[in-house]
N, C-alpha and C positions, 0 to 999 in steps of 0.2 A: 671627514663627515660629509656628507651628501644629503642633496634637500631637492626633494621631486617638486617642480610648478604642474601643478592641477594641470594635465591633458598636453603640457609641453616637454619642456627639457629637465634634465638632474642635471642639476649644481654640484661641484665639489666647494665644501666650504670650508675655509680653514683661516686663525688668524696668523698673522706676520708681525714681523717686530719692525719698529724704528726707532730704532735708540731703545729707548727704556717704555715704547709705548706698543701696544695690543693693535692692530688692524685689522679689523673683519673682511673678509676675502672672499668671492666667490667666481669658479670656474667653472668655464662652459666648453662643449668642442675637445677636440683631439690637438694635445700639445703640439703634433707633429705642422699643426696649421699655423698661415701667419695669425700673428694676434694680436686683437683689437684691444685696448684699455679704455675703459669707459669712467670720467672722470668728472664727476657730478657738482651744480653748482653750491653757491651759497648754504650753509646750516641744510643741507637735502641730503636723504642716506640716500647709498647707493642702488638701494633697489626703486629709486625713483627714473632709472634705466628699466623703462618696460620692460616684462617677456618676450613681448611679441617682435620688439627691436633686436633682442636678444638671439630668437630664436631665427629671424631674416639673418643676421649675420653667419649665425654658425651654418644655416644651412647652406649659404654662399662660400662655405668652406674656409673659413675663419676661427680661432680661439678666442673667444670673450672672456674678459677677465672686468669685475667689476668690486667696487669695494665702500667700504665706510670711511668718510674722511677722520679722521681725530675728532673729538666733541659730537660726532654724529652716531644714531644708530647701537650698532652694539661695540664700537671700539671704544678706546681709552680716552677718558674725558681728561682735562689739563686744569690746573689754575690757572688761568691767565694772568692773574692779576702777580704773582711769583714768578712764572715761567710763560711769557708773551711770546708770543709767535708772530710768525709773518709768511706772507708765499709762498717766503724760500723753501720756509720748512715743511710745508706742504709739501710742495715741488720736491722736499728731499723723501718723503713719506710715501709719496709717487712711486718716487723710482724703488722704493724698498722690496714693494711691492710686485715692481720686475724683476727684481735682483732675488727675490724668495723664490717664483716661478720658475727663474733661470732664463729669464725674456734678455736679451742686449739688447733688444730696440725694439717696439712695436709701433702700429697705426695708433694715433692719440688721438680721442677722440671728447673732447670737452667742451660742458656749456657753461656760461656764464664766468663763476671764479672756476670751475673746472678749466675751461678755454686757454683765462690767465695761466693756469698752473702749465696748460698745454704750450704755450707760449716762452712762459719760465724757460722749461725743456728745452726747447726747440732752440733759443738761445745760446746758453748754459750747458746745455747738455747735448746738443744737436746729432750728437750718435745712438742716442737713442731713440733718435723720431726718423720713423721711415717716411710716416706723413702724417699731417697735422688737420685735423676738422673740427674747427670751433662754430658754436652755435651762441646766439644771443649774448655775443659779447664787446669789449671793446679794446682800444690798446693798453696793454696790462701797465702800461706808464703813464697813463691819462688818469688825473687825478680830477674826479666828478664834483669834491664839494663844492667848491666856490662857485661854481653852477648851480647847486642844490641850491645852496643859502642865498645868491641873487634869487631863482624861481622862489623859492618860501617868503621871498621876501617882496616877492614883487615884479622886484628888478629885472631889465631885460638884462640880455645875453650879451656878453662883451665877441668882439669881431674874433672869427677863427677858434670861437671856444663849442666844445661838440654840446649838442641839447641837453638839456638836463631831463624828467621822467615829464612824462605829460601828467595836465591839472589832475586829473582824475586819482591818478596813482597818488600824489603829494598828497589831494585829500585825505586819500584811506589812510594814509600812512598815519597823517593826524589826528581823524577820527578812531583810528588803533590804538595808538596811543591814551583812549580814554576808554575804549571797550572793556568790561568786565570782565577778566582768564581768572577769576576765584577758582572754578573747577574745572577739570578735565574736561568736558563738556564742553565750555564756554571757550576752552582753549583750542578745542579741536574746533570748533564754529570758526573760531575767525582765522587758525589756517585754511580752511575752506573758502573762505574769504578773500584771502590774499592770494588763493593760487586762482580764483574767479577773476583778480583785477589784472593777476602777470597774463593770464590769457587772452588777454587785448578785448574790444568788442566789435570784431569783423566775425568769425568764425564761432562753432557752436562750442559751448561749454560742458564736458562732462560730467556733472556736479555727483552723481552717483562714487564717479569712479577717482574723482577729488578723494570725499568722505573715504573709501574704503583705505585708499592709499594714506591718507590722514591719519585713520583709526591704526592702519600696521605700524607705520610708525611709532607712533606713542605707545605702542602695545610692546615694541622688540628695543626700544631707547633704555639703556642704560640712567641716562641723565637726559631728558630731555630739555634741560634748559641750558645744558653747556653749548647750544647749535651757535646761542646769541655770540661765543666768541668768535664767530668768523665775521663779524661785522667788524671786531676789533681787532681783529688782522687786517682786514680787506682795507683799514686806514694806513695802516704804516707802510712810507712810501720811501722804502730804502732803496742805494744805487741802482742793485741789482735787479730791480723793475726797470729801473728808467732807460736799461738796455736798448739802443735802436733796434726793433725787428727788422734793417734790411739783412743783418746777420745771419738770418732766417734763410737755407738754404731746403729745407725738405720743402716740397709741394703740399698746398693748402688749402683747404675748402672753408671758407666763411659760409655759413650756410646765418642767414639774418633773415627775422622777419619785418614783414611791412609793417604791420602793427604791434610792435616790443613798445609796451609803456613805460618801461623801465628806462631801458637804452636802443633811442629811436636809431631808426634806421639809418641815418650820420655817421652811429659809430661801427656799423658793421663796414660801413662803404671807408670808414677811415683806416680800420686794419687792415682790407684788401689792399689799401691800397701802401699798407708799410711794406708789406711782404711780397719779397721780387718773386716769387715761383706761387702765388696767391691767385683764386676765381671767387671770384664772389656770385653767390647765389642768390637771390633774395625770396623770399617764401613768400606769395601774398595772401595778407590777412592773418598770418602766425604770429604770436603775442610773443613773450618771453620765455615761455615753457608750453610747448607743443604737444606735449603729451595727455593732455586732459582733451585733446579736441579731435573729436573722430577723423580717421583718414591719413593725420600728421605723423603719424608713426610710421605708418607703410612708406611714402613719403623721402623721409629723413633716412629710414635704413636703405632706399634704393640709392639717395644720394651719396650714402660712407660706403656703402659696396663697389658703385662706380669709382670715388675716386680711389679708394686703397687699394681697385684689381692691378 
């Protein structure tokens, strides 16, 4: 199947199997090119990977392959509460997804738990990362609650422990927690909402273009309330996370913003500094999700093209 973006590129879209589960899939570019995986954060389908990133890539002579996580978009939604997940299994969904293409390795390019899954890999699986660029994330072995629950609570930060989200973010979080989702509407409001507060408040907001990507979403989701199990993943903190990244031998671009209220800027400087073949970048004024803020696209693709040439 193929799916033309209004005035840019056709996608080949097709899904993949992992284990017993469906993955929505789409390709861009000439196979014959190296290729780019784009591997998208928390409960976010993958066409939260602009076009316009999209198409800076391939014209840089690259294959982009981008995709739906499990619970996300149009792939297969899970029980959790039966069949729990973790990382790994991400990280194993990941690779299925090169293995269906016929990829042995490609540039990994993830943000946030995307980044972690990039990380997984690069570990674990280190043949198949040629090179690694995480955005707005942190060390996939760094365990955030007991940061969370001193901030919510009050409490300062114990010595050597990375920041927890700034006030602002905590509020919303709790004020969401009482916000009205009765309807579709009210649901898509305060994703709108949430993607206004990960956009930090140094840089402009593009609330139009929030809303649209909002409304696709909700519009092409199978299950749009299965996204909530990556939060129940993103808790279980098996060995296999707590792996040291100096094992981490492909070259890597931390690409962090100054303004992430999620995960300040502490923890981008802390995974550069796990990873021995690691640059850290720091964006100023870029929140946790860059892509709603004019300019930050162009940006971010100039910086995966430099470092994958």
């Amino acid at each position: 199947m193929t799916a033309t973006v209004p005035g840019m590129l056709t996608g080949d879209e097709k899904f993949v199997r992992s284990r017993q589960l469906r993955l929505w899939t789409q390709r861009f570019g000439s196979p014959a090119d190296p290729t780019v995986l784009l591997v998208m954060g928390t409960s976010t389908q993958g066409i939260g990977w602009p076009e316009e990133l999209v198409e800076a890539l391939v014209n840089s002579g690259r294959q982009v392959i981008r995709f739906d996580h499990r619970d996300t978009g149009r792939s297969d939604s899970v029980d959790f509460a039966t069949h729990p997940y973790a990382l790994a299994d991400m990280a194993a969904d990941t690779a299925a997804v090169l293995d269906d293409y016929g990829v042995p390795a490609a540039h990994i390019v993830g943000t946030s738990l995307g980044a972690a899954i990039g990380q997984w890999l690069a570990v674990h699986q280190a043949a198949r990362v040629y090179t690694l660029t995480t955005m707005a994330s942190s060390p996939m072995g760094n365990n955030p609650g007991p940061a969370w629950a001193r901030a919510v609570a009050g409490r300062p930060a114990t010595a050597g422990e990375l920041p927890p989200p700034t006030a602002r973010f905590l509020d919303h979080l709790m004020a969401s927690v009482k916000a009205p989702r009765t309807t579709p509407q009210q649901r898509m409001d305060a994703d709108v909402q949430t993607w206004r507060v990960l956009n930090g408040d140094v840089l402009p907001f593009d609330e139009p273009a929030a809303r649209r990507f909002v409304e696709h979403c909700h519009a092409r989701a199978g299950n749009i309330a299965a996204a909530s199990n990556h939060d129940l993943a993103g808790r279980r903190w098996d060995d296999d996370r707590r792996a040291s990244l100096s094992a981490i031998t492909a070259p890597a671009l931390v690409l962090h913003g100054s303004d992430d209220p999620l995960l300040p800027q502490a923890h981008g400087e802390a995974l550069a500094a796990q990873m021995p073949a690691a640059r850290l970048e720091i964006v100023p004024g870029m929140g946790h999700h860059p892509f709603f803020s004019p300019g930050l696209t162009e940006r971010i693709a100039d910086s995966i093209i430099r470092h994958t040439t």
